[in-house]
MIMI-679868 format. One line per 2 residues: number of its first residue (from 0); for each residue x, y, z of C-alpha. Coordinates in nm, 2 decimals, m for minus. Layout:
<kenus>
NUM) X Y Z ~ ...
</kenus>
This chain:
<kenus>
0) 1.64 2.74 m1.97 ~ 1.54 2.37 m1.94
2) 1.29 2.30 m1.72 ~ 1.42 2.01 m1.48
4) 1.28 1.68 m1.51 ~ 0.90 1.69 m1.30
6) 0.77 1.47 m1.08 ~ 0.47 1.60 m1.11
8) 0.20 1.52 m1.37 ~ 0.23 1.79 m1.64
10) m0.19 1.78 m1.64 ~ m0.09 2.02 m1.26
12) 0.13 2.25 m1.40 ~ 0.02 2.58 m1.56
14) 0.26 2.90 m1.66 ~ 0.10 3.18 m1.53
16) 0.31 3.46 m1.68 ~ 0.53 3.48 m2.03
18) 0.89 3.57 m1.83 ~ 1.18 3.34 m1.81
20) 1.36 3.14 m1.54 ~ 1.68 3.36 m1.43
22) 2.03 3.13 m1.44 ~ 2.19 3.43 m1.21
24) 1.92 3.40 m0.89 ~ 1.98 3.33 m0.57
26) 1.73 3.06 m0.46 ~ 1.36 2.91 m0.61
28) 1.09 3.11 m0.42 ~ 0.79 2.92 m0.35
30) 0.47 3.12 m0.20 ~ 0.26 2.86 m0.01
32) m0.09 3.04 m0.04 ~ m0.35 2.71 m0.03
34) m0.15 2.41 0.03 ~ 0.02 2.49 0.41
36) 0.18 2.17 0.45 ~ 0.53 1.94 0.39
38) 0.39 1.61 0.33 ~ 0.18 1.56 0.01
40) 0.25 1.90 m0.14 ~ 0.28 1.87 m0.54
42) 0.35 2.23 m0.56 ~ 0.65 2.21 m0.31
44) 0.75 1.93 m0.50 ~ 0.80 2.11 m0.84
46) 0.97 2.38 m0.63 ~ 1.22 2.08 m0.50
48) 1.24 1.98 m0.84 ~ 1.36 2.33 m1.02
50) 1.59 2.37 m0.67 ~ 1.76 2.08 m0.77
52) 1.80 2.12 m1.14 ~ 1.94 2.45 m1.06
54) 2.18 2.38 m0.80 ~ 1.99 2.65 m0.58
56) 1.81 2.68 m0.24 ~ 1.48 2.67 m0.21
58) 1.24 2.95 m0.01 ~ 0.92 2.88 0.13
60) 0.72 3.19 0.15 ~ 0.43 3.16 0.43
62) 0.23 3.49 0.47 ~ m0.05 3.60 0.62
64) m0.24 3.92 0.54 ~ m0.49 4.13 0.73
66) m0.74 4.26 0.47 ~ m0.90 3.95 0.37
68) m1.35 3.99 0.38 ~ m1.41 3.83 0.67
70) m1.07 3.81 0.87 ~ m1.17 3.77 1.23
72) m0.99 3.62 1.54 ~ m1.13 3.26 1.45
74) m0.95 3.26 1.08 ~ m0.66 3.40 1.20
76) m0.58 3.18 1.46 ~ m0.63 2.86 1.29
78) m0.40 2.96 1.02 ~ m0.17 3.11 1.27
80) m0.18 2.74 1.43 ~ m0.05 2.65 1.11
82) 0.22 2.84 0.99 ~ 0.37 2.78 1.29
84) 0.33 2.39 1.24 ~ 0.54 2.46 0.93
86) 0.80 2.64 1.11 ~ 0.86 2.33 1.28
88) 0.81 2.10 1.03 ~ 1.08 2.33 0.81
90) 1.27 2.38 1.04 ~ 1.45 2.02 1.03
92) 1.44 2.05 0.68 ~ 1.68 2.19 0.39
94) 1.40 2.48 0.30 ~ 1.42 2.80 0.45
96) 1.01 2.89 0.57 ~ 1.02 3.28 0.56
98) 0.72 3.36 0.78 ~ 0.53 3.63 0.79
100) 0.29 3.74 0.97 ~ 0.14 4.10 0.91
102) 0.01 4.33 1.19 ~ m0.08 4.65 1.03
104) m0.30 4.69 0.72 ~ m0.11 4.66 0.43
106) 0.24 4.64 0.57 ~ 0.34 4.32 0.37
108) 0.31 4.54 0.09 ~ 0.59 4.47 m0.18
110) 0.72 4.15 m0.01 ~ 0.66 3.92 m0.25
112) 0.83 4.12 m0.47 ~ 1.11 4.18 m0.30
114) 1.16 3.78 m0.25 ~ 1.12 3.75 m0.65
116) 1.40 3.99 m0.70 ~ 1.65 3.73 m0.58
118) 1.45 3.40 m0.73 ~ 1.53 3.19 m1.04
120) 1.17 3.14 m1.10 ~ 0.83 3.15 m0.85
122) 0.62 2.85 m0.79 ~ 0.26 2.92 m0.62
124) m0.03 2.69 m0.59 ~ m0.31 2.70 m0.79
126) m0.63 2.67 m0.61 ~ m0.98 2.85 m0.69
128) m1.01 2.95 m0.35 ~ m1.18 3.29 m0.21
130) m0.90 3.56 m0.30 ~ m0.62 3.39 m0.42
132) m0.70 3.35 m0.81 ~ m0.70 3.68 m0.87
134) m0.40 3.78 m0.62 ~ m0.22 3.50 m0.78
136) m0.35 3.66 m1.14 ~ m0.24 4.03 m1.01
138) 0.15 3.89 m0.88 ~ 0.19 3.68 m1.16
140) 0.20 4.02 m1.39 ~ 0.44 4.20 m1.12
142) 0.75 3.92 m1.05 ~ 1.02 3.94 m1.25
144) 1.06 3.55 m1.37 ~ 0.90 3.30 m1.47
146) 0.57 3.20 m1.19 ~ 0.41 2.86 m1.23
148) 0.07 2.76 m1.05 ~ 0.05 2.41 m0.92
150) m0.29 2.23 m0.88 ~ m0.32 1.96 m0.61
152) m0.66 2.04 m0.58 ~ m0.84 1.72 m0.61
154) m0.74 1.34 m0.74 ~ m0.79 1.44 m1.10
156) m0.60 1.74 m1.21 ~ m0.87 2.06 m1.28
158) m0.76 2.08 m1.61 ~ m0.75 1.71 m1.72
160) m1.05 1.79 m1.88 ~ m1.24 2.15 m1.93
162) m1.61 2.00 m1.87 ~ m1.84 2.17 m1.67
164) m2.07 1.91 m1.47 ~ m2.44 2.05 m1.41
166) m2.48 1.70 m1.18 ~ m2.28 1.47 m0.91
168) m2.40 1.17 m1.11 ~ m2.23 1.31 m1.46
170) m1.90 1.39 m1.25 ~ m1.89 1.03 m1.12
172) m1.95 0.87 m1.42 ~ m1.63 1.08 m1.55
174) m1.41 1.02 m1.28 ~ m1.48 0.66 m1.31
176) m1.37 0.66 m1.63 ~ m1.10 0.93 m1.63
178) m0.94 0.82 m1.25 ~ m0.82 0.49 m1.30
180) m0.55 0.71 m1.56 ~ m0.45 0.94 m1.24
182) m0.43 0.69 m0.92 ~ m0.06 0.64 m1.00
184) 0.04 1.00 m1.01 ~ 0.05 1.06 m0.65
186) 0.25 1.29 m0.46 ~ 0.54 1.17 m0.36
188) 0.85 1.31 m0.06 ~ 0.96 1.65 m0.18
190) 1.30 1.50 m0.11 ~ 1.41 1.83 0.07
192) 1.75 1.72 0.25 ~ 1.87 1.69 m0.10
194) 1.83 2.05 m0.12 ~ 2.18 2.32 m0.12
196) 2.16 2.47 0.25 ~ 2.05 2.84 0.21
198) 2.38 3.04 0.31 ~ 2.37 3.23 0.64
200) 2.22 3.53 0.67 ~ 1.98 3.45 0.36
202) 1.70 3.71 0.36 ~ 1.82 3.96 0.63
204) 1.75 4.23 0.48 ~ 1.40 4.11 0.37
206) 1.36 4.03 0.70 ~ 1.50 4.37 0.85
208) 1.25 4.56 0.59 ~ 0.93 4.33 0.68
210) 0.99 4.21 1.05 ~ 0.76 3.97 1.18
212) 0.66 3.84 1.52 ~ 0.66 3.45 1.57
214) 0.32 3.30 1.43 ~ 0.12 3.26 1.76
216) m0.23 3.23 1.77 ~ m0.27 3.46 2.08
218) m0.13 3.76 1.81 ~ m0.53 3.80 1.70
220) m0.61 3.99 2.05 ~ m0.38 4.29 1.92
222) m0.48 4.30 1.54 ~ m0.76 4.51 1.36
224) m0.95 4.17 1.33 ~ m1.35 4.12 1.38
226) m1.31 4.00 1.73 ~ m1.67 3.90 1.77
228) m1.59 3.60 1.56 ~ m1.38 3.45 1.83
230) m1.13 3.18 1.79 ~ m1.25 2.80 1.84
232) m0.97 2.57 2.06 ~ m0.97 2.39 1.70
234) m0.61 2.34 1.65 ~ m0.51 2.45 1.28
236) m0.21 2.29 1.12 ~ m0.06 1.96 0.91
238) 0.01 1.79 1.24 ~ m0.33 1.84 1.39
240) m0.50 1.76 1.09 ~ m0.28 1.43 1.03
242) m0.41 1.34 1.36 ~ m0.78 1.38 1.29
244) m0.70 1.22 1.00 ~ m0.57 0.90 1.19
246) m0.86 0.89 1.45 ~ m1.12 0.91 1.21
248) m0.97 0.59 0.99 ~ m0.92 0.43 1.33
250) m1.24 0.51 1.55 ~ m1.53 0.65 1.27
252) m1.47 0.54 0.90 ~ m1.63 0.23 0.94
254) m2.01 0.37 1.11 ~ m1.98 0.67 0.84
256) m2.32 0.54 0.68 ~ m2.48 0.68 1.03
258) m2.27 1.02 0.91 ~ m2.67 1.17 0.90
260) m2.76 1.12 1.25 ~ m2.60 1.38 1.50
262) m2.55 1.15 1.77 ~ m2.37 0.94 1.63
264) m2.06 1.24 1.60 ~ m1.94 0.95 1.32
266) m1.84 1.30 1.08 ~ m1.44 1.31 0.97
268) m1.39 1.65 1.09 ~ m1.17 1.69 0.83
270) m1.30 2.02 0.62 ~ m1.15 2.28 0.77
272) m0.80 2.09 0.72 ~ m0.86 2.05 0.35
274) m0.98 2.41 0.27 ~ m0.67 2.55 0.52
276) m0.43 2.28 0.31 ~ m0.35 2.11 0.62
278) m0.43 1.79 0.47 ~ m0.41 1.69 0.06
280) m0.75 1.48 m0.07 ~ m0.50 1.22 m0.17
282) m0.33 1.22 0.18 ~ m0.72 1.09 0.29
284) m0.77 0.86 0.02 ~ m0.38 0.68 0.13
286) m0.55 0.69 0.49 ~ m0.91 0.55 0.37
288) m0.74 0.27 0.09 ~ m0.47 0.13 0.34
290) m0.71 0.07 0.62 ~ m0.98 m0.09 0.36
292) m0.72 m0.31 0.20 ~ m0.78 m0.17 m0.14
294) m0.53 m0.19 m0.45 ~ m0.63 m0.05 m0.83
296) m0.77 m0.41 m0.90 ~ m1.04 m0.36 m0.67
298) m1.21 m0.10 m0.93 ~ m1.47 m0.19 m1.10
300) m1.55 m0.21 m1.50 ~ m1.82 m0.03 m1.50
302) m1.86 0.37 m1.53 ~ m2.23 0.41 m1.48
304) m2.17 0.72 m1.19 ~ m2.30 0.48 m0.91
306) m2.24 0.61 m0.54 ~ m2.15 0.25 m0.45
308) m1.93 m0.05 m0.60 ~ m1.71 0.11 m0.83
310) m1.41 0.15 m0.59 ~ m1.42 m0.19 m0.44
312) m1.47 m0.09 m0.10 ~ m1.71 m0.11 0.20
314) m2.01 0.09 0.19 ~ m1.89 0.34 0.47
316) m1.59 0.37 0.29 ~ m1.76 0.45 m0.06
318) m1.97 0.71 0.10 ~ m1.70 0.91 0.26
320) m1.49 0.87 m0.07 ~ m1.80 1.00 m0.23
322) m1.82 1.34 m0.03 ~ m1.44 1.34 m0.05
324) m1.37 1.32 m0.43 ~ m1.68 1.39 m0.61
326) m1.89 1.63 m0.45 ~ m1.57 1.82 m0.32
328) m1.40 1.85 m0.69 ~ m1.73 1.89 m0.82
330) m1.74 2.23 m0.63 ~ m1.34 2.31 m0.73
332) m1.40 2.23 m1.09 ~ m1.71 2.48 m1.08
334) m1.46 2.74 m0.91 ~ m1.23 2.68 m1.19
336) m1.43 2.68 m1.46 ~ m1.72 2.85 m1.45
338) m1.74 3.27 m1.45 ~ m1.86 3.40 m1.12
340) m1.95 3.07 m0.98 ~ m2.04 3.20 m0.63
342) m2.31 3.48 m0.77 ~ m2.70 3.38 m0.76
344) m2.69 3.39 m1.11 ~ m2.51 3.06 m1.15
346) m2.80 2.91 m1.07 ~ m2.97 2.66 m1.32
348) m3.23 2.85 m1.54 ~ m3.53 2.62 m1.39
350) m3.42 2.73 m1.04 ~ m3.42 3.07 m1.10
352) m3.72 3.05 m1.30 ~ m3.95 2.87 m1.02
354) m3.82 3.08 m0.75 ~ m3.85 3.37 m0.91
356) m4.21 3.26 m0.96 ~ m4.27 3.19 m0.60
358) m4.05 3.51 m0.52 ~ m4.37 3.72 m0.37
360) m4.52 3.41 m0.19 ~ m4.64 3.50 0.18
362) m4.36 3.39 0.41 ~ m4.52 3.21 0.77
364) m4.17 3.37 0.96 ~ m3.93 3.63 0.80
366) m3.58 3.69 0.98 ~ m3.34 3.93 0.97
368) m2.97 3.84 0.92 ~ m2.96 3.99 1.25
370) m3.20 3.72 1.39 ~ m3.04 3.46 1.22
372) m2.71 3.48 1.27 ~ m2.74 3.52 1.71
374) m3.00 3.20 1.64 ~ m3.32 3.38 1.78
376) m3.57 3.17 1.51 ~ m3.86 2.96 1.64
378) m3.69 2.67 1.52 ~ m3.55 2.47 1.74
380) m3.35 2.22 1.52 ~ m3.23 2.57 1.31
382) m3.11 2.71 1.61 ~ m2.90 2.44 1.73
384) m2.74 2.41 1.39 ~ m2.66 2.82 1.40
386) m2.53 2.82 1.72 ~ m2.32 2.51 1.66
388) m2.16 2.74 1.39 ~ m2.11 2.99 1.57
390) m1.91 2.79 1.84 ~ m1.72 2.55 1.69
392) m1.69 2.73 1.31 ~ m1.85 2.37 1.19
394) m2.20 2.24 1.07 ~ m2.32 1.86 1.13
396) m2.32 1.77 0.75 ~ m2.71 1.68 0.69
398) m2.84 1.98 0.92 ~ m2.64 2.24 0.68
400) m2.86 2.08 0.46 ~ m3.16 2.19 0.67
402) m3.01 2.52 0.79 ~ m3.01 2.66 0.45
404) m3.36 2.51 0.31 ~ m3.48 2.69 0.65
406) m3.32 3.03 0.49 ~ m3.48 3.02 0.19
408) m3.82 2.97 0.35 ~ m3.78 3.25 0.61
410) m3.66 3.54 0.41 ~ m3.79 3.81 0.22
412) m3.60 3.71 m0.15 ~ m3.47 3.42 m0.29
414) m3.19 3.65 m0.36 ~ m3.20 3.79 0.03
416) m3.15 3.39 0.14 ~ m2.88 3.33 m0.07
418) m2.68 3.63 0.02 ~ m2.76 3.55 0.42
420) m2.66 3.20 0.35 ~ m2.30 3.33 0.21
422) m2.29 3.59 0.48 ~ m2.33 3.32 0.82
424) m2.11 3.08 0.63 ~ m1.83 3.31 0.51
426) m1.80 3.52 0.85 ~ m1.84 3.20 1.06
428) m1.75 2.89 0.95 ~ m1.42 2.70 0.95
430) m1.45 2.57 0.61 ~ m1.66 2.87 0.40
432) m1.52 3.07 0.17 ~ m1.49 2.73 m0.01
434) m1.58 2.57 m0.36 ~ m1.77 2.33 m0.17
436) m1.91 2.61 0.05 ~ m2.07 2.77 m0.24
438) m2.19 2.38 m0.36 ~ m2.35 2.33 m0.04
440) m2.54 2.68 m0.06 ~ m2.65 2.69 m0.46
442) m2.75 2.32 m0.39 ~ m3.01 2.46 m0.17
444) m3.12 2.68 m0.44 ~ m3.13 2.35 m0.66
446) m2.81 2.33 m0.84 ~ m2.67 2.00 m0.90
448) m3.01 1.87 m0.84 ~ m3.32 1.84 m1.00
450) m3.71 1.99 m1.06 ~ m3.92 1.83 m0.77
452) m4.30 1.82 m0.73 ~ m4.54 1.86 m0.60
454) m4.46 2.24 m0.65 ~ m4.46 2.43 m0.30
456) m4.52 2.80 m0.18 ~ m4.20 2.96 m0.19
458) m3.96 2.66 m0.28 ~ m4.14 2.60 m0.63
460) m3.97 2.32 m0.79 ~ m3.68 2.32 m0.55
462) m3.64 2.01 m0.33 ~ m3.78 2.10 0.00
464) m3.65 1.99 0.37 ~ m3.82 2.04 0.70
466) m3.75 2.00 1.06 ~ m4.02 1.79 1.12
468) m3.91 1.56 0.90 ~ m3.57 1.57 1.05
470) m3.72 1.51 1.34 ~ m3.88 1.22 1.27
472) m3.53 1.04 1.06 ~ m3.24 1.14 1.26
474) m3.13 1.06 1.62 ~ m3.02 1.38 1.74
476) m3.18 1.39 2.10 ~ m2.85 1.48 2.26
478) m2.74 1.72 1.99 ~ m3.03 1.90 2.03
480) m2.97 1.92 2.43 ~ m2.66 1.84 2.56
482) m2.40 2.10 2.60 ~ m2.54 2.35 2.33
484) m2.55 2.68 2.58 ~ m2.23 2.54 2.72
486) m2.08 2.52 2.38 ~ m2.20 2.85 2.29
488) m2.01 2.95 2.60 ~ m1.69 2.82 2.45
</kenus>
C-alpha cells in the first residue's frame, strides 16, 4: 500500500519493522510514549496523515506502566497530570485517547497488542529516552503491521546526519550550518476534525479486558510505587507546561543572562515539560522567535559554533536558545547514537585516564549515598542544592553543576560518584532519566569538555568547581536561607 502524502520531513520517519500496512483494519493506532501532547506533535501528525489517506479513525494510545526503575509517587503523578490533560484536550477532538492507567504489576500486559490487532499500521515516537528504545525495539517485533517511529526530538532531525559530537562547540558549528535547511519544516495542526468519527462502542471490549480508572494524580497513594519520593504540587501536562512556557517569554527571557545567580529565580522551568513531552523544543523556539521579533533573515553567515550572534537575537535570548537546542540535542544525539551512552565507560579516554590516576587520592570527606541523598554533608551550598531536589524534583541549573563536582570529590571511586550521581538524579529529579541528564552528569566527569590544569588531587585534569568560589560569584543569599526547611516540608 501507498504511504499517504507526509507532512512531515522524511529525515523523522523511520520503519521500525519489515510488515505491511493492513487495507482491512479498523483504525491507525498511535502509542503516544514520549511526546504526551496535541499541539506540535510530528508523530501524531503522521498518524493524521495515514488516518486520512485511509479513510480510517485514528487511536491514541496513552499508557502508563508500573515497573519502570525508579517509579515513585512523584513520576507518577506528573505523568498522571498529564494524560489526563490529554483526555481533555482529545476529548473535543476527532481522536479517540484510549487511556490507561495500570494498577497492578504487569496487568497492561498484551494491550498493545490487542489494539494492533484491529490497526492498519502503528505509529510510536521515536525518542532515546530511559526505557522506551528498547520497549519500542521489543513491540515493534510483536505487532502485526507495519510500526513507524517518529522523531521530534530536537530542531534537526537525529538522523539528518549520523555524527557523533565529542564537543558543544563542534555541534554548534553544525547546526549553524545544517539548521538554516530545517527551520521551515515545523510542525504544523494535526488537522484532527478532519478525521472519520470512531464508531460507537470502538474498543469495548479492549476496554472490558484492560479496565482503567480515570488518570488522577491522587491514584499513586494506592499503587506499589516508592512512596518516599513523594509527589511535588508541580502540575504535569501540555496545558501547564504551555503556561510556563508563556510566563517565562513574558516575565524571565529577557534577565536569562542572570540564569547563574539563584536569586534571581530567572530559570524557564521548562525541563521537566520537555523530557515528559508536554512541550516540543520547536513549540519554545515559536515562543522565544515571536517575542524577539526574529525571521530566518536574522541568521547569520557565519558557522564558526559561536554561543552568540548567529541567530540574530538578544543575548538572553541566544543563551536560552543555546541550552535549548544545542546542549539539549547534543545529549539526544549521544542517546541515539552512541552504544551505552549512560555507562562510565563513555567517558573520553583522557577522563578516564586522569581519574583513574587520581582514583586512590586521600579524600578530605567521604559520604555515603545514604548521607548524600537526606543532604547531611558539611556543605552548605551542597545541601541546599540536594534538598532543593528532593522537594521540588528540580536543580537551579549552575549549582547541579556544583552538586555533582562535590560528588566526585567526596566519594570513595570515580566510578562510586558517577553511579551516586545517576542514583539522586534518576530516583529524584523531575527531568532525569534524560539524555541531557546523563550530559549534565558525564560533563562532570569531563565529557564535552576539555583537559584543565593545574592538575588537582582527585579531579586530575578534570575541570574543578568549589563552593567557595560559588560563593564568592553568585547572589544566592536567599536561596541559601529562605524557605529551604519549609520547602523540604512540602
Amino acid at each position: 500500500m501507498t504511504a499517504p502524502r507526509s507532512s512531515v520531513p522524511a529525515s523523522r520517519i523511520r520503519t521500525l519493522n519489515d510488515l505491511s500496512v493492513r487495507s482491512d483494519a479498523g483504525y491507525v493506532l498511535y502509542w503516544s510514549t514520549a511526546y504526551r501532547r496535541v499541539e506540535s506533535n510530528f508523530a501524531l501528525q503522521r498518524a493524521a496523515d495515514w488516518a486520512r489517506h485511509l479513510g480510517l479513525p485514528l487511536v491514541v494510545l496513552s499508557a502508563l506502566r508500573l515497573d519502570y526503575r525508579w517509579a515513585s509517587d512523584r513520576f507518577h503523578a506528573f505523568i498522571l497530570d498529564g494524560i489526563a490533560d490529554l483526555e481533555r484536550q482529545y476529548g473535543s477532538t476527532n481522536a479517540l485517547h484510549f487511556s490507561y492507567v495500570e494498577t497492578e504489576n504487569g496487568a497492561g500486559k498484551g494491550l498493545l497488542a490487542a489494539l494492533a490487532a484491529d490497526a492498519a499500521v502503528v505509529v510510536v515516537d521515536d525518542a532515546p529516552i530511559f526505557f522506551l528504545p528498547s520497549m519500542t525495539a521489543v513491540a515493534a517485533t510483536r505487532v502485526p503491521v507495519s510500526m513507524e517511529g517518529v522523531d521530534h526530538n530536537g530542531l534537526l532531525p537525529l538522523r539528518a546526519s549520523d555524527r557523533v559530537f565529542l564537543r558543544a562547540h563542534d555541534l554548534r558549528r553544525h547546526l549553524q550550518r545544517s539548521l538554516p535547511d530545517h527551520l521551515d519544516d515545523f510542525p504544523s495542526d494535526a488537522r484532527l476534525q478532519e478525521l472519520p468519527v470512531p464508531a460507537s462502542g470502538l474498543l469495548d471490549e479492549v476496554r472490558a479486558r484492560w479496565p482503567s480508572p480515570p488518570p488522577d494524580r491522587d491514584l499513586v497513594r494506592a499503587m506499589p510505587l516508592d512512596h518516599s519520593v513523594l509527589a511535588t504540587p508541580l502540575i504535569g501536562g501540555p496545558t501547564a507546561g504551555s503556561a510556563l512556557l508563556e510566563r517565562f517569554v513574558a516575565e524571565r527571557l529577557d534577565r536569562y543572562g542572570d540564569r547563574n545567580h539563584p536569586d534571581e529565580e530567572v530559570s524557564s522551568g521548562l525541563s521537566p515539560y520537555l523530557h515528559f513531552g508536554n512541550v516540543s523544543p520547536h513549540q519554545v523556539f515559536n515562543a522565544v522567535s515571536a517575542a524577539e521579533g526574529w525571521s530566518l533573515e536574522s541568521i547569520g553567515e557565519k558557522a564558526n559554533g559561536s554561543r552568540e550572534g548567529w541567530w540574530g537575537m538578544s543575548a538572553a535570548a541566544e543563551g536560552f536558545l543555546d541550552q535549548l537546542v544545542t546542549w539539549r540535542e547534543l545529549g539526544y544525539r549521544s542517546a541515539a547514537l552512541v552504544p551505552d551512552n549512560e555507562r562510565y565507560e563513555a567517558l573520553p579516554q583522557w577522563a578516564q585516564q586522569t581519574l583513574a590516576e587520581h582514583a586512590g587520592d586521600p579524600r578530605e570527606y567521604v559520604y555515603t549515598l545514604e548521607q548524600f541523598g537526606a543532604a547531611e554533608t558539611h556543605d552548605e551550598i551542597w545541601n541546599a542544592a540536594q534538598r532543593e531536589l528532593l522537594s521540588t524534583g528540580v536543580i537551579h541549573n549552575y549549582l547541579r553543576m556544583v552538586w555533582g563536582k562535590k560528588i566526585l570529590e567526596w566519594t570513595r571511586s570515580p566510578r562510586e560518584a558517577h553511579d551516586i550521581m545517576f542514583e539522586l538524579n534518576n530516583r529524584y529529579a523531575l527531568d532525569g532519566r534524560d539524555p541531557n541528564s546523563v550530559s549534565g552528569i558525564h560533563w562532570v566527569l569531563g565529557r564535552y569538555d576539555r583537559p584543565w590544569g593545574p592538575e588537582r588531587a582527585v579531579f586530575g585534569k578534570i575541570r574543578y568547581m568549589s563552593s567557595e568560589a560559588t560563593r564568592r560569584k553568585l547572589r544566592m543569599k536567599r536561596y541559601l536561607s529562605a524557605g529551604q526547611d519549609e520547602l523540604f516540608a512540602t
